[in-house]
ROTI-684164 format. One line per 3 residues: number of its first residue (from 1); their letters; for each residue x, y, z of C-alpha. Coordinates in Angstrom, 2 decimals, decimal comma, padded with zeros to 5 digits. Last residue first. Example, Ala and Ser with C-alpha at 12.3 -4.5 7.8 and 13.67 -1.06 7.14 Angstrom:
BEGIN
2> sa> 013,67 -001,06 007,14 ~ 012,30 -004,50 007,80 .
This chain:
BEGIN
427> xxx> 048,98 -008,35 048,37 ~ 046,23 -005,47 047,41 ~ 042,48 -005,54 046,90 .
424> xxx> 039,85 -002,92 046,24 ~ 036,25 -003,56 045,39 ~ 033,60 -001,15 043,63 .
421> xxx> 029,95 -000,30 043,35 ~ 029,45 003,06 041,41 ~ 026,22 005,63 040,77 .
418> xxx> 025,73 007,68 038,37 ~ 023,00 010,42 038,13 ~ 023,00 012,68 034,77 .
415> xxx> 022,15 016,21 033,93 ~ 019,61 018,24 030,88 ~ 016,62 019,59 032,36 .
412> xxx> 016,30 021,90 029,88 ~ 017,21 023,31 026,18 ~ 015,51 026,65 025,61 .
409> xxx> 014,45 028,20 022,38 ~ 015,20 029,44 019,10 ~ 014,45 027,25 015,52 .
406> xxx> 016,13 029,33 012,89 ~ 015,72 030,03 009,22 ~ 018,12 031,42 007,22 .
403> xxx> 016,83 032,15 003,49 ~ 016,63 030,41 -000,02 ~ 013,99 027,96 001,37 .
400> xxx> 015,83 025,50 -000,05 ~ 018,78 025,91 001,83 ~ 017,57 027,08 005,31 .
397> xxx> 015,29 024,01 005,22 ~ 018,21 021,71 005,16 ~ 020,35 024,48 007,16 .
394> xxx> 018,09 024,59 010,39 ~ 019,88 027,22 012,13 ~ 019,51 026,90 015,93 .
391> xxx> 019,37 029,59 018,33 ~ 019,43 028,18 021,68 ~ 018,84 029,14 025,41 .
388> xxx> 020,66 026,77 027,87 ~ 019,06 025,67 031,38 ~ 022,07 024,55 033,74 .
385> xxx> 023,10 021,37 034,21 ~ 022,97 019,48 037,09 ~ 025,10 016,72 037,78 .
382> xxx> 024,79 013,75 040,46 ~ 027,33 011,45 041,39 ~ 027,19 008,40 043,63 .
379> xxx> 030,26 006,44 045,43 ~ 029,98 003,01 046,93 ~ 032,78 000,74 048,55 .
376> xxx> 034,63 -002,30 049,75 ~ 037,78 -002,78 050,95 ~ 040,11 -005,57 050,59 .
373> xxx> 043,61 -006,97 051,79 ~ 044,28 -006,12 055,15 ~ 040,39 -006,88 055,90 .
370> xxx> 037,00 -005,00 055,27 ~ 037,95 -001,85 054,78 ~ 035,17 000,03 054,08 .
367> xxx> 034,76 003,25 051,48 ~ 032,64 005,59 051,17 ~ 031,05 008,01 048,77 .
364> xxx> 029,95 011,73 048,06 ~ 029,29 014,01 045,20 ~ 027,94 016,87 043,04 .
361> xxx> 028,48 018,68 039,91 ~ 027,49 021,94 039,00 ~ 027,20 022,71 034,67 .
358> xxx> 027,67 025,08 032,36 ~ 026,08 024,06 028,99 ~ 025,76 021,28 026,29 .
355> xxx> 022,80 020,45 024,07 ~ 025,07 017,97 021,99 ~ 023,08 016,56 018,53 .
352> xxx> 020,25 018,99 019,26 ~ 022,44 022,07 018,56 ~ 024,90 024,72 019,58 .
349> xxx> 027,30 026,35 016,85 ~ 026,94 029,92 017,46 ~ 026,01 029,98 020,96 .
346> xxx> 029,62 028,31 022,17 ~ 029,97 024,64 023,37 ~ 032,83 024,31 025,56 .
343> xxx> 031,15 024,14 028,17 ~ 032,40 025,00 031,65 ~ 032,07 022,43 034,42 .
340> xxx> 031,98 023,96 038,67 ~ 032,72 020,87 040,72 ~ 032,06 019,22 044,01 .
337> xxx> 033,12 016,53 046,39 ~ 032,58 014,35 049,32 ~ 034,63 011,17 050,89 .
334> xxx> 034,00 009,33 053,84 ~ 036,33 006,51 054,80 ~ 035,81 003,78 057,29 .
331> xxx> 038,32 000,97 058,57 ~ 040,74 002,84 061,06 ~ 037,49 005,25 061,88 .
328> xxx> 036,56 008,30 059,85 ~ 039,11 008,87 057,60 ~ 038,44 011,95 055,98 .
325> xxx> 038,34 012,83 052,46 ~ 037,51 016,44 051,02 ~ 037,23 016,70 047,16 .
322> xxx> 037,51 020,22 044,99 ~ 037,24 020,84 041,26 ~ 037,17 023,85 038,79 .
319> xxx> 036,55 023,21 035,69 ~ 037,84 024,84 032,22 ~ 036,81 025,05 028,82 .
316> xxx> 038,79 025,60 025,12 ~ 036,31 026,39 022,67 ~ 034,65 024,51 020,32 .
313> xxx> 034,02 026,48 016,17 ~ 031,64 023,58 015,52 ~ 031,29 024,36 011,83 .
310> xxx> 029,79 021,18 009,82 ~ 031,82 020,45 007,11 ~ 029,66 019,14 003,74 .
307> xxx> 029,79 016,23 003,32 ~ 025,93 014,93 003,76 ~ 025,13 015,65 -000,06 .
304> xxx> 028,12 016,10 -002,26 ~ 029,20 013,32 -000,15 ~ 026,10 011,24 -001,00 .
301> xxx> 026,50 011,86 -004,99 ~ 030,61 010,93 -004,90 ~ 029,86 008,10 -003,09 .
298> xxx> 033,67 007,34 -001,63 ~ 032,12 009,19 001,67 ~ 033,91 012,49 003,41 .
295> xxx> 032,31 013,91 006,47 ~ 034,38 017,43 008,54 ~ 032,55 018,09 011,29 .
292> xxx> 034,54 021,58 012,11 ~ 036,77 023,06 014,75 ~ 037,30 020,36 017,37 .
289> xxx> 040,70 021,58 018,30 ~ 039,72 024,45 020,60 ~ 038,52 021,34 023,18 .
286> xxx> 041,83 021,88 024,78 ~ 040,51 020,88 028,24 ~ 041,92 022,89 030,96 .
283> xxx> 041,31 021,07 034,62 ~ 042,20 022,90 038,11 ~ 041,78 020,76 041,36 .
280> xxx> 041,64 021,69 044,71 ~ 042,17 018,52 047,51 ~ 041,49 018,69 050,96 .
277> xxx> 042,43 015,50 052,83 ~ 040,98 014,94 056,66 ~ 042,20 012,79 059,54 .
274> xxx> 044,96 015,62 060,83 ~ 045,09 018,38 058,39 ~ 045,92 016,87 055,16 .
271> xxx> 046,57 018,92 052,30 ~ 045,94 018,54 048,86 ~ 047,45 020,40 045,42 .
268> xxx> 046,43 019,90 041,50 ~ 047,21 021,02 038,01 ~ 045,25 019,27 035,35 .
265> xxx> 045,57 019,37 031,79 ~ 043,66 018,04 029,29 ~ 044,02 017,22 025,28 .
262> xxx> 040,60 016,30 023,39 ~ 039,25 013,07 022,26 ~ 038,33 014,57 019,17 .
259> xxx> 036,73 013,88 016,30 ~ 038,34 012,21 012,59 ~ 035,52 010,85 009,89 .
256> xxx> 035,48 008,35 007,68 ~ 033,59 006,80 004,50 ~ 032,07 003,79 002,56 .
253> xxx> 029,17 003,67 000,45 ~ 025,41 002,28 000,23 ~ 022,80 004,03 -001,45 .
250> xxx> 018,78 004,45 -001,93 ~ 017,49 007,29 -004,47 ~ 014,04 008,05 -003,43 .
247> xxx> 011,16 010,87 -005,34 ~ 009,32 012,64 -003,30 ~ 010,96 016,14 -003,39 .
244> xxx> 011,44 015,31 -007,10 ~ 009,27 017,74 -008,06 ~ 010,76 020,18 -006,24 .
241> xxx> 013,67 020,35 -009,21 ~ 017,41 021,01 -007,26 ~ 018,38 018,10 -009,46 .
238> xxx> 020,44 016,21 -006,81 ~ 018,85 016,85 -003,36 ~ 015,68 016,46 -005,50 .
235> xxx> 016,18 012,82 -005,82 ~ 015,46 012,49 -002,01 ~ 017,96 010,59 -000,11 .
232> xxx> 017,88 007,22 001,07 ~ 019,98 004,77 003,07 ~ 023,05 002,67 004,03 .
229> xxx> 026,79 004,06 005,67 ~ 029,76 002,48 005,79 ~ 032,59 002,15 008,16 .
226> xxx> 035,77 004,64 009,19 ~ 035,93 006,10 012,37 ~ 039,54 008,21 013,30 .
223> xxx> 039,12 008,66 016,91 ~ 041,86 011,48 017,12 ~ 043,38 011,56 020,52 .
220> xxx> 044,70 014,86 022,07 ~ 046,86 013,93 024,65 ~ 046,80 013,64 028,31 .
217> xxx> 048,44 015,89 030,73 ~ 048,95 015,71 034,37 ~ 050,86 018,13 037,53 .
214> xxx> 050,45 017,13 040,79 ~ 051,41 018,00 044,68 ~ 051,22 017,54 047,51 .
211> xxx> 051,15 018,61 051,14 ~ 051,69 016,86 054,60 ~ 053,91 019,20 055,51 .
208> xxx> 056,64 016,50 056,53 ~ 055,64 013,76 053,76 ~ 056,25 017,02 051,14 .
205> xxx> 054,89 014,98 047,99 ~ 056,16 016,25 044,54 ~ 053,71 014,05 041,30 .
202> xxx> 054,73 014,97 037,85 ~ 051,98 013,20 035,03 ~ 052,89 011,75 031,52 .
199> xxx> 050,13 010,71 029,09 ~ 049,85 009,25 025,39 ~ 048,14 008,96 021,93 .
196> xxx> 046,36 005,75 020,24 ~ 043,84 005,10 017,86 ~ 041,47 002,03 016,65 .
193> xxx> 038,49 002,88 014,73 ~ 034,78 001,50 014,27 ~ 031,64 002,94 012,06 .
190> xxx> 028,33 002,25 011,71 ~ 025,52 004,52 009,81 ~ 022,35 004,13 009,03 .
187> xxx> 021,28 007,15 007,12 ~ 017,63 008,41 005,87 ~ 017,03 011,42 003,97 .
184> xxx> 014,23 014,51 002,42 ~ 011,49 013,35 004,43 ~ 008,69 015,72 004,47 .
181> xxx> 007,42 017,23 007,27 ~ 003,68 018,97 008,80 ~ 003,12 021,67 011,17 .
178> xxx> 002,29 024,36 008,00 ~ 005,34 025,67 007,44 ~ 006,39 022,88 005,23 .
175> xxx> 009,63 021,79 007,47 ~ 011,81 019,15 005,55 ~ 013,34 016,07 007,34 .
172> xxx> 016,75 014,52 007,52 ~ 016,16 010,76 009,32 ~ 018,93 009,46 011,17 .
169> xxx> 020,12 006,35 012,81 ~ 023,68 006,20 014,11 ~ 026,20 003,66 015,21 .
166> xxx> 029,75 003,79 016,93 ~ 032,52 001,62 018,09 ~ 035,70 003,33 019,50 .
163> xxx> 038,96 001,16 020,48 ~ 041,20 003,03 022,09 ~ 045,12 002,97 023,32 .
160> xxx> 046,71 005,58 025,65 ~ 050,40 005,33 026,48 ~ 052,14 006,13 029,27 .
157> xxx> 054,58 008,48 031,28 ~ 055,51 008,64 034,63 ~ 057,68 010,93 037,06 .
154> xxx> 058,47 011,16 041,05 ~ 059,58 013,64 043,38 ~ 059,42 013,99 047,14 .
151> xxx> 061,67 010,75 048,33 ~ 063,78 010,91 045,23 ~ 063,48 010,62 041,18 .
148> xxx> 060,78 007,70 042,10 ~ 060,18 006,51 038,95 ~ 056,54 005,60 037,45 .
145> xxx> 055,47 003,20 034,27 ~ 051,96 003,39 032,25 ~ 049,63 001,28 030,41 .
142> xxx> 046,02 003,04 029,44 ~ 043,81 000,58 027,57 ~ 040,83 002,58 026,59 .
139> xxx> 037,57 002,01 025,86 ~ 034,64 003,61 023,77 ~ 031,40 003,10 022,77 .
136> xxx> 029,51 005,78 020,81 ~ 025,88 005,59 020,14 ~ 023,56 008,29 018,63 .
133> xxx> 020,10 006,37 017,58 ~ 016,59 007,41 015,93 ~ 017,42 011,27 015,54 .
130> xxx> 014,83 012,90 013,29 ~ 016,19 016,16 012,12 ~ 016,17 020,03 012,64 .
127> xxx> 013,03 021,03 014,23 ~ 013,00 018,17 016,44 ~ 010,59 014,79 015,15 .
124> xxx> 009,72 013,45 018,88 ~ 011,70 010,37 020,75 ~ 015,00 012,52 020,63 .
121> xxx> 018,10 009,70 021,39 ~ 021,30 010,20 023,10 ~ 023,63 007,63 023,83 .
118> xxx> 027,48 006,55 025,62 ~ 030,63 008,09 024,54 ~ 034,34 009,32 025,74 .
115> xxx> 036,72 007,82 028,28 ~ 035,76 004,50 028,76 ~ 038,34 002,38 031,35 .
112> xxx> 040,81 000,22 031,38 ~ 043,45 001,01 034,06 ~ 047,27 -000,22 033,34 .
109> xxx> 050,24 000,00 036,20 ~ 053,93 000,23 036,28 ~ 056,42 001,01 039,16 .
106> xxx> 060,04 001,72 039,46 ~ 062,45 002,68 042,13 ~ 063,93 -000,34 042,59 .
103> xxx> 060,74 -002,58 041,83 ~ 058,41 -001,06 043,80 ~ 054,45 -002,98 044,05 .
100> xxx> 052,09 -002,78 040,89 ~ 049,13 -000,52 040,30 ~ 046,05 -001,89 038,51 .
97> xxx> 042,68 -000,52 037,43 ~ 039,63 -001,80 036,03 ~ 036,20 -000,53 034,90 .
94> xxx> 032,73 -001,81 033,68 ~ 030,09 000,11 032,45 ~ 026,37 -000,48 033,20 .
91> xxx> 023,94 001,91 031,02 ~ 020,21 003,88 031,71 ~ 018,84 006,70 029,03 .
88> xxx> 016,14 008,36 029,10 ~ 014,69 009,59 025,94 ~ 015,34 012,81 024,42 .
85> xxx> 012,02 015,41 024,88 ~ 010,14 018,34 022,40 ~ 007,94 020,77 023,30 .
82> xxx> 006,05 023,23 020,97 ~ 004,90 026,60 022,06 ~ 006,56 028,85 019,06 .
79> xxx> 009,83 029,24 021,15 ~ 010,38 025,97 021,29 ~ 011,24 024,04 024,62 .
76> xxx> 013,68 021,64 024,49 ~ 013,60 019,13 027,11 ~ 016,25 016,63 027,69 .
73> xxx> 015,06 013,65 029,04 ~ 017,39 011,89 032,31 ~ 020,79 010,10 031,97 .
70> xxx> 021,30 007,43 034,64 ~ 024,44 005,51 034,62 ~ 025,53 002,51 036,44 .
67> xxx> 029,18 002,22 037,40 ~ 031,10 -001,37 038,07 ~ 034,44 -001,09 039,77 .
64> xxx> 037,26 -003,44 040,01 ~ 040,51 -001,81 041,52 ~ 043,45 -003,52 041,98 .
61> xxx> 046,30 -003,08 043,98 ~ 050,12 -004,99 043,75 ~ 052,23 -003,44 047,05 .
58> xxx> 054,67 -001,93 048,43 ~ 052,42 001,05 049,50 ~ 052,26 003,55 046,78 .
55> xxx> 054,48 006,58 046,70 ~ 055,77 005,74 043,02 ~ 052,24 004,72 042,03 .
52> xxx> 051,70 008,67 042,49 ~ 053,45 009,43 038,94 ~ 050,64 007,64 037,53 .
49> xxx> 048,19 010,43 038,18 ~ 044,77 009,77 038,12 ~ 045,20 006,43 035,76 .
46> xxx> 047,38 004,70 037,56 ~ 046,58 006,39 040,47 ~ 043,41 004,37 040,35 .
43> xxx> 045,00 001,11 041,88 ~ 046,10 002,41 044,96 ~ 046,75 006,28 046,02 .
40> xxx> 045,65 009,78 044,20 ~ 046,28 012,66 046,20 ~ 047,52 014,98 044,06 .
37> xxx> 045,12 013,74 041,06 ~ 041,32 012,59 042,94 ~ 039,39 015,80 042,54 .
34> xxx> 037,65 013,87 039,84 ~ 033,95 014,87 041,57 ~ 035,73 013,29 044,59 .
31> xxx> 032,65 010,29 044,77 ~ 033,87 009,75 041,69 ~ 037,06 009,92 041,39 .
28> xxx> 037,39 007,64 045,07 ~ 035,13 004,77 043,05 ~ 037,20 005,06 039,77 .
25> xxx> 036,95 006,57 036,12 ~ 034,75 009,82 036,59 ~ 036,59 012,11 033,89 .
22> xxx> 034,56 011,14 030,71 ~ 034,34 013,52 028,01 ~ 031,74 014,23 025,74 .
19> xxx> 032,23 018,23 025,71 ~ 031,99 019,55 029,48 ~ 032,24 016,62 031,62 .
16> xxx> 028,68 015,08 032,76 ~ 026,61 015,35 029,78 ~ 027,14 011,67 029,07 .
13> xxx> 028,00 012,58 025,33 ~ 026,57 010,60 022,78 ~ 025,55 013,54 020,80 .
10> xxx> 029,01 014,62 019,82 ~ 030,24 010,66 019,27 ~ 027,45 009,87 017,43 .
7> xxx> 027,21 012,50 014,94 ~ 030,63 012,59 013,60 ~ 030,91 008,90 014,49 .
4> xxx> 028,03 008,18 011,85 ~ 028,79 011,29 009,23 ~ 031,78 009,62 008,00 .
1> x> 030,38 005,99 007,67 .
């Protein structure tokens, strides 16, 4: 199953962190653009920045949030005329949060969210494969505990659990040259893992100034997939004789991979003038880990095939966030925000499977307050990601046609549009 989560998870990616990430967990992080750390309060600071929970009202809060996500086609336009498109892609994720009330000086919480995953599919045959399916689902159990160290200071640490699911559908094809393929491969693949790593987040709060202040990190997890994978390959893959081309050898085998859920960092600050909250946000996501597909598979034949590492060569990548809430009446809250989103994905190593770039990310959402207890509220997202010119080795046709060959053109209209219905409540 190596090669399933190796694919899956990379092209799976929403698109709307750089990498495959997944930073818009709550209504108020969303509709902040994830500018949501310093000033994190309720429910959600549990996974925001747990050391907030500390400053919480005295109270239990939950948060129960549903998101719907949009993901337009991809277009990649060839540099020989052709046109090629990913499907659109539409999804409905749950989330939770909880934050309990003080008990003497300490506080725990647990959010369940999806922090990496979802689909990408390319309807048309691209230059470099046939991609039937990409899916990664993901979710994470995320328990933490806070202490108040005094009234501007508090810590927390916790401990990230997830379960990842993932299936894949390829077909490997062959380019004559003269508009027409061969198949050379086709893999089902299905994998499922269960990993862990951990957090621990710094929160000061100057009550008098009205500033604070937050320092987060979360740790690298490795989703370590293992599964099996079901197929065909051609016979010539083996004997090197092109008169095999179209000759079949089906298999079924076991295997694993290991991606990365990369480390992040965030360092944050807000400041309330008045009825308004400015909040500036600065994320580093260690994506420098993610160095190579590496596929292993107990066939010996079909990992001399398909396991072969795959360079990725990711670099680290920053964004740059900012939110502004402001309390518009005693029961309405208006909340806007923006980011800039680096990739990660350098021009050496870019591909159908993840046709990253830079990105500018936009949103907005309220909240209503419709009693002591509950509120009610709506946040929508929208990121646009910038055109990204590719050169793209094609290494199955590279290898037999004894030379490099290269697809090169322009991935477009890439982005996603999310929108989230949610409910507070406290006691």
């Amino acid at each position: 199953m190596k090669k399933v989560l190796a694919l899956s998870v990379i092209t799976a990616s929403m698109l709307l962190a750089n990498g495959y990430r997944i930073p818009e967990q709550s209504l108020s992080g969303m509709a902040l653009s994830a500018a949501n750390v310093a000033s994190a309060h309720g429910a959600d600071a549990n996974y925001y920045n747990p050391a907030n929970m500390a400053f919480n009202e005295d109270k239990n809060s939950y948060e129960l949030l549903m998101t719907y996500i949009n993901l337009p086609k991809v277009k990649f336009e060839n540099g020989n005329g052709e046109v090629y498109y990913s499907r659109e892609e539409n999804f409905l994720i749950p989330q939770f949060h909880f934050s309990s009330k003080d008990h003497n000086g300490w506080r725990w919480g647990i959010s369940v969210t999806s922090p990496a995953g979802l689909s990408k599919r390319w309807d048309d045959v691209t230059p470099e494969a046939g991609a039937k399916e990409f899916t990664l689902k993901t979710v994470e159990i995320n328990p933490n505990i806070a202490k108040k160290l005094n009234d501007s200071m508090s810590f927390a640490v916790g401990i990230r659990i997830v379960k990842s699911e993932a299936v894949a559908n390829i077909i490997g094809i062959l380019n004559n040259g003269d508009g027409t393929v061969t198949p050379i491969y086709s893999e089902y693949l299905n994998g499922t893992s269960l990993d862990k790593g951990w957090n621990a987040a710094f929160a000061y709060h100057d009550t008098e100034n009205k500033i604070n202040a937050a320092v987060t990190y979360k740790s690298k997890i490795n989703l370590s997939l293992s599964g099996d994978a079901s197929g065909y390959y051609s016979k010539m893959l083996i004997t090197k004789d092109p008169a095999d081309l179209n000759k079949y050898i089906p298999f079924l085998t076991e295997g694993g991979v290991t991606i990365p859920i990369p480390a992040s960092l965030n360092i944050a600050l807000s400041k309330t003038f008045n009825k308004t909250t400015i909040e500036a946000v600065f994320e580093r996501t260690y994506w420098s880990s993610y160095k190579a597909l590496d596929f292993e598979f107990d066939d010996p034949y079909v990992n001399a095939i398909f396991g072969n590492p795959k360079d990725k060569s990711w670099k680290d990548a920053n964004t740059y966030r900012i939110g502004l809430t402001h309390q518009c009446t005693p029961k309405l809250t208006a909340m806007l925000g923006y980011a800039y989103d680096e990739t990660p994905v350098p021009d050496s190593t870019i591909d159908f499977s993840l046709p990253d770039s830079d990105k500018h990310i936009f949103s907005g959402g309220i909240k209503y307050k419709a009693d002591d207890r509950m509120s009610l509220g709506f946040s929508v997202l929208y990121t646009k990601q910038k055109e990204r010119k590719a050169k793209i080795k094609d290494d199955l046709t590279s290898k037999f046609a004894g030379t490099d060959i290269y697809t090169v053109g322009t991935f477009k209209d890439g982005g996603a549009l999310l929108m989230a219905f949610g409910m507070d409540y406290s006691f």
